[in-house]
Legacy VTK file of the C-alpha trace (Angstrom):
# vtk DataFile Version 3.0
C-alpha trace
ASCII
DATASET POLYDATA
POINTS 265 float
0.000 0.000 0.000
1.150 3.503 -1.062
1.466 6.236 1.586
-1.124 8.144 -0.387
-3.745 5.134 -0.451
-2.926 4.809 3.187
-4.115 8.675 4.037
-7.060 8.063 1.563
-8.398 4.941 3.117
-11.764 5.431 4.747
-12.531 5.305 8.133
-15.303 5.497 10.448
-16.196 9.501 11.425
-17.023 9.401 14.920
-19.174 11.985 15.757
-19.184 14.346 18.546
-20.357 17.314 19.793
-16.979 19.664 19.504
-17.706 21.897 22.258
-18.090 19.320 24.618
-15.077 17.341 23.604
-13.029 20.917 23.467
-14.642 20.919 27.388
-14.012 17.377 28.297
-10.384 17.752 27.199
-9.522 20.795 28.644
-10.706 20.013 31.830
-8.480 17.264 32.002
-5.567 18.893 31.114
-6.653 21.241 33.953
-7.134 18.367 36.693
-3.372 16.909 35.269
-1.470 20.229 35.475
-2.887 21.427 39.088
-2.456 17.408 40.661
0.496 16.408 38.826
2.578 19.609 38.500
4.477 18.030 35.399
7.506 19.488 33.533
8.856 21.261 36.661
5.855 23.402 37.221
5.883 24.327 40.557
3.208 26.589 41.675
2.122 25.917 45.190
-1.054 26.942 47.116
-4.221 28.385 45.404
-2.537 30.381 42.610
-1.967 27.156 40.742
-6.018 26.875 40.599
-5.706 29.855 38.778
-2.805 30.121 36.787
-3.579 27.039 35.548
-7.324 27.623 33.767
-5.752 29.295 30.622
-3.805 26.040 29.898
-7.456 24.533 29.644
-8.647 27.212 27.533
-6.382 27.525 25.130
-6.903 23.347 24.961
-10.571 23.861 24.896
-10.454 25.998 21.763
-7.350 24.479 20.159
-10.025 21.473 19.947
-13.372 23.723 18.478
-11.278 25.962 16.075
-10.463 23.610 13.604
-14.263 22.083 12.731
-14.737 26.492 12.057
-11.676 26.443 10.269
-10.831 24.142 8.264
-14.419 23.782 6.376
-13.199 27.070 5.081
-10.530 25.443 3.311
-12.772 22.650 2.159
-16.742 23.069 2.383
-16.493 19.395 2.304
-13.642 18.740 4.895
-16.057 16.757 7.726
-18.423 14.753 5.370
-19.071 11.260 6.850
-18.285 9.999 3.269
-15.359 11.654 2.589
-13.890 11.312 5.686
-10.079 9.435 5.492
-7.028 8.607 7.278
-5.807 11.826 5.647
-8.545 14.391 6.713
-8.419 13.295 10.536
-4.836 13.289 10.486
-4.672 17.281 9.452
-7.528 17.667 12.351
-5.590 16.411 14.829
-2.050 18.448 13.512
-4.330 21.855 13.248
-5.450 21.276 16.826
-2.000 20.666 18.297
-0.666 23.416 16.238
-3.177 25.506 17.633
-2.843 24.113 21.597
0.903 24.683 21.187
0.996 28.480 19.956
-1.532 28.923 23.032
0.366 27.725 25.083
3.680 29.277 23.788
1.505 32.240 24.782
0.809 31.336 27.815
4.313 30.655 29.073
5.416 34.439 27.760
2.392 36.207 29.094
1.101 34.397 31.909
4.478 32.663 33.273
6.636 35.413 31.987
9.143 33.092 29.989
11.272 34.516 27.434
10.534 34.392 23.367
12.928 32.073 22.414
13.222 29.021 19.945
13.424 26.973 23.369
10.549 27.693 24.516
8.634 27.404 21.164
9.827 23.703 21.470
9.237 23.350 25.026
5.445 24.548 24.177
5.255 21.851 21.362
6.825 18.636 23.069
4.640 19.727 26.360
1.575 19.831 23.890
2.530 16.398 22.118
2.984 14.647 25.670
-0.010 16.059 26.911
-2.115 14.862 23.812
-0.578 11.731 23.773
-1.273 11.126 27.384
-5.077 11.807 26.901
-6.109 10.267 24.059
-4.399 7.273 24.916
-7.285 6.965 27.807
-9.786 7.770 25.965
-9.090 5.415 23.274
-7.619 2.408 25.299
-10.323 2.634 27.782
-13.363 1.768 24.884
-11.062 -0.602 23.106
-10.644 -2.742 26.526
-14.676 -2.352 27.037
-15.348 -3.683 23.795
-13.241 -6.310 24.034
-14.864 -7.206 27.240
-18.050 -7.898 25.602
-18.908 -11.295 25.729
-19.847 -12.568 21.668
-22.860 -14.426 21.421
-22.419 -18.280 22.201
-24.295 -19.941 19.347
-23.521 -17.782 15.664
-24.614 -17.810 12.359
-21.442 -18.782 10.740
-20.821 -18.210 6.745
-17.897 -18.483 4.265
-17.395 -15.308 1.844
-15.199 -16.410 -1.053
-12.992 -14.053 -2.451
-11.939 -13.796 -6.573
-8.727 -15.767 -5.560
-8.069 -19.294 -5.944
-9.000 -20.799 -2.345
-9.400 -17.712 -0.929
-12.407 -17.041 1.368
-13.117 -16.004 5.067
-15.535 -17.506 7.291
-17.491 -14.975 9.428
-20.047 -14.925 12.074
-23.443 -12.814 10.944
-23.923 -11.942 14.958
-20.464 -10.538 14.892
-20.474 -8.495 11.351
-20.447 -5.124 11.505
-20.348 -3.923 8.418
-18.232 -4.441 4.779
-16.542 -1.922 2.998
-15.409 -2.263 -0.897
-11.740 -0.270 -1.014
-10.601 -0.473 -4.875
-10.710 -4.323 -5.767
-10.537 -5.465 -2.265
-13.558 -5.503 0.727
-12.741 -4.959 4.275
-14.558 -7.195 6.369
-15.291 -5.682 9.781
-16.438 -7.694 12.949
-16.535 -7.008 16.591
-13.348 -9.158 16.787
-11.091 -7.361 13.984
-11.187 -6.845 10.372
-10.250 -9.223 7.483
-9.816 -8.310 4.022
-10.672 -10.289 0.497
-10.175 -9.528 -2.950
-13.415 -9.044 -4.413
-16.332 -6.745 -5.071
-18.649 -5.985 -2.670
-21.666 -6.613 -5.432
-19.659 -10.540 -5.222
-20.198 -10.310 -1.768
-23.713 -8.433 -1.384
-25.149 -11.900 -3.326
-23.062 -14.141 -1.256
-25.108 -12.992 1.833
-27.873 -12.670 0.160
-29.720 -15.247 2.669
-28.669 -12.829 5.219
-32.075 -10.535 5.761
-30.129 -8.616 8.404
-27.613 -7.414 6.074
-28.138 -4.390 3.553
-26.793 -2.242 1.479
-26.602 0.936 2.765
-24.371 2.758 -0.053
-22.515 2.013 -3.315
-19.207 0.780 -1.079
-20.877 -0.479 2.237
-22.901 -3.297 2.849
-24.144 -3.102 6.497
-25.631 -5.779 9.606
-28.958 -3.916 10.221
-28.775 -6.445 13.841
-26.127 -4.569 14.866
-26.939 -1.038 14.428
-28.119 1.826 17.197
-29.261 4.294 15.384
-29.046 6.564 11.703
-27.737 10.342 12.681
-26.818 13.320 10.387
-28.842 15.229 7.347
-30.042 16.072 3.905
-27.039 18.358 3.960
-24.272 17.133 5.861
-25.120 13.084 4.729
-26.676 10.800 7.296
-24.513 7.944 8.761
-25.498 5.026 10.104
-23.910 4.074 14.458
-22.703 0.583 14.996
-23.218 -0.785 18.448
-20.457 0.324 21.017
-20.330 3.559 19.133
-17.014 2.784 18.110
-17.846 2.378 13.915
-20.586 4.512 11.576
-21.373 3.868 8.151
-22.179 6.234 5.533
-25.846 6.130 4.018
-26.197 7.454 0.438
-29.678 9.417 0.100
-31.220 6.220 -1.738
-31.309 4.092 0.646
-32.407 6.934 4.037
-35.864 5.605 3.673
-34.962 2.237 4.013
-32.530 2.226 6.586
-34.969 4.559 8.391
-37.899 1.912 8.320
-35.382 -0.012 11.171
-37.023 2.464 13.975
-40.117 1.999 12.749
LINES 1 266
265 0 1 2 3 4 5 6 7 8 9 10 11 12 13 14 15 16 17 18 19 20 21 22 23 24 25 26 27 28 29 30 31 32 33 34 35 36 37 38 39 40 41 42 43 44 45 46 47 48 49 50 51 52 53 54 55 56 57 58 59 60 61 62 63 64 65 66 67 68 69 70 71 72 73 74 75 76 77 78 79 80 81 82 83 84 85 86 87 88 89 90 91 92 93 94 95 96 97 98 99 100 101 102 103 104 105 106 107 108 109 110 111 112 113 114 115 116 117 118 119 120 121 122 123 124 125 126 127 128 129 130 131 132 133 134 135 136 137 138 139 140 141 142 143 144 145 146 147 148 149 150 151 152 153 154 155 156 157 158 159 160 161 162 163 164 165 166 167 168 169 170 171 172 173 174 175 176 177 178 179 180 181 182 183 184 185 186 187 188 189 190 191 192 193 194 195 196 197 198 199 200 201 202 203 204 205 206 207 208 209 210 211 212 213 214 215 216 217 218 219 220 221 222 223 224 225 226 227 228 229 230 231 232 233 234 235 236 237 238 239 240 241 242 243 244 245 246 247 248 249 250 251 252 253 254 255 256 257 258 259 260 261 262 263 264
């Protein structure tokens, strides 16, 4: 795989509301710097309580600037459809870009350093730790959750043969999530991983054709209708279909809105 099919490959748009995440995320970059004290900051008594809240601010908006911003430079930048390995990647380098010029602010205005190259860095490697640090809860701690979750004892099991010679993959209908066509392969995806097979996903739409629970959904998705929560978005901004866990969502091209919406009927 080329680096550029690697940032174009599709995945899931998990969607939140940005002003509570921007919240969520500054407050806990709050709660680290006042408990912690990391990187040698050493503010003692009730000043740190204070000193501390433009840290989260400047994390806060770092995190709700870019969905203003960048759909300047695109219209089309947070479509569900269009949304890659590529497009989240420049989210998350716009909003650590903007978190570390705050905070490069912060440390000449509020603690009074110097404007120096060295603290430029200092404000981007404190940034990048920081990040790091958080996110890795937030993802690690719905990853273990998931795979907590007990799969169902007796499954539907059936074999999806790709275009190559012996080539097939045997999956579980209580465990498929959905299936994704990516150039001449399809991307199997289960609550226990993802497989891939060469093949089309019209070869595999009549493969599981016995399969009432599974639909299509759009030209490249074929979805488990067992396994979904609910369909969110608009005429406008696309709907998408959530997985259970809230983990995976699938886009839903306009033709098929009525029928995925007969499922909460």
């Amino acid at each position: 795989m080329s680096v550029r099919d690697f940032f174009n490959k599709r995945i899931a748009y998990h969607d939140v509301n940005m002003w509570l995440a921007g919240a969520a995320y500054g407050l806990a970059v709050y709660l680290i710097l006042i408990i912690l004290q990391p990187f040698g900051i050493t503010i003692h008594g009730d000043a740190r309580f204070v000193r501390m809240l433009p840290f989260a601010f400047v994390t806060m908006v770092g995190c709700v600037a870019p969905y203003y911003i960048l759909p300047l430079v695109k219209k089309d930048f947070f479509y569900v459809e269009n949304w890659t390995r590529g497009r989240y990647t420049i989210l998350l380098l716009t909003i650590m870009t903007i978190v570390s010029i705050g905070n490069m602010v912060i440390f000449v205005s509020v603690l009074g350093a110097p404007v120096t190259l060295e603290v430029a860095w200092i404000a981007l490697w404190q940034t990048i730790v920081m990040w790091f640090l958080i996110f890795g809860i937030v993802l690690f701690l719905p990853e273990k959750k998931r795979q907590r979750e007990k799969l169902p004892e007796k499954t539907k099991e059936v074999i999806v043969r790709g275009a190559g010679k012996n080539e097939e993959v045997t999956i579980s209908i209580e465990t498929l999530l959905y299936v994704e066509s990516s150039r001449n392969y399809c991307n199997i995806v289960t609550v226990e991983g993802e497989r891939q097979i060469r093949s089309t996903i019209t070869a595999i739409e009549e493969q599981l054709s016995g399969c009432d629970e599974v639909k299509k959904c759009h030209r490249a998705y074929l979805v488990n209708t067992a396994n979904v929560v609910t369909m969110d978005g608009s005429s406008t901004s696309g709907y998408k279909i959530i997985m259970k866990g809230g983990l995976q969502t699938v886009p839903v091209a306009r033709q098929y809105v009525k029928e995925m919406m007969t499922l909460w009927e």
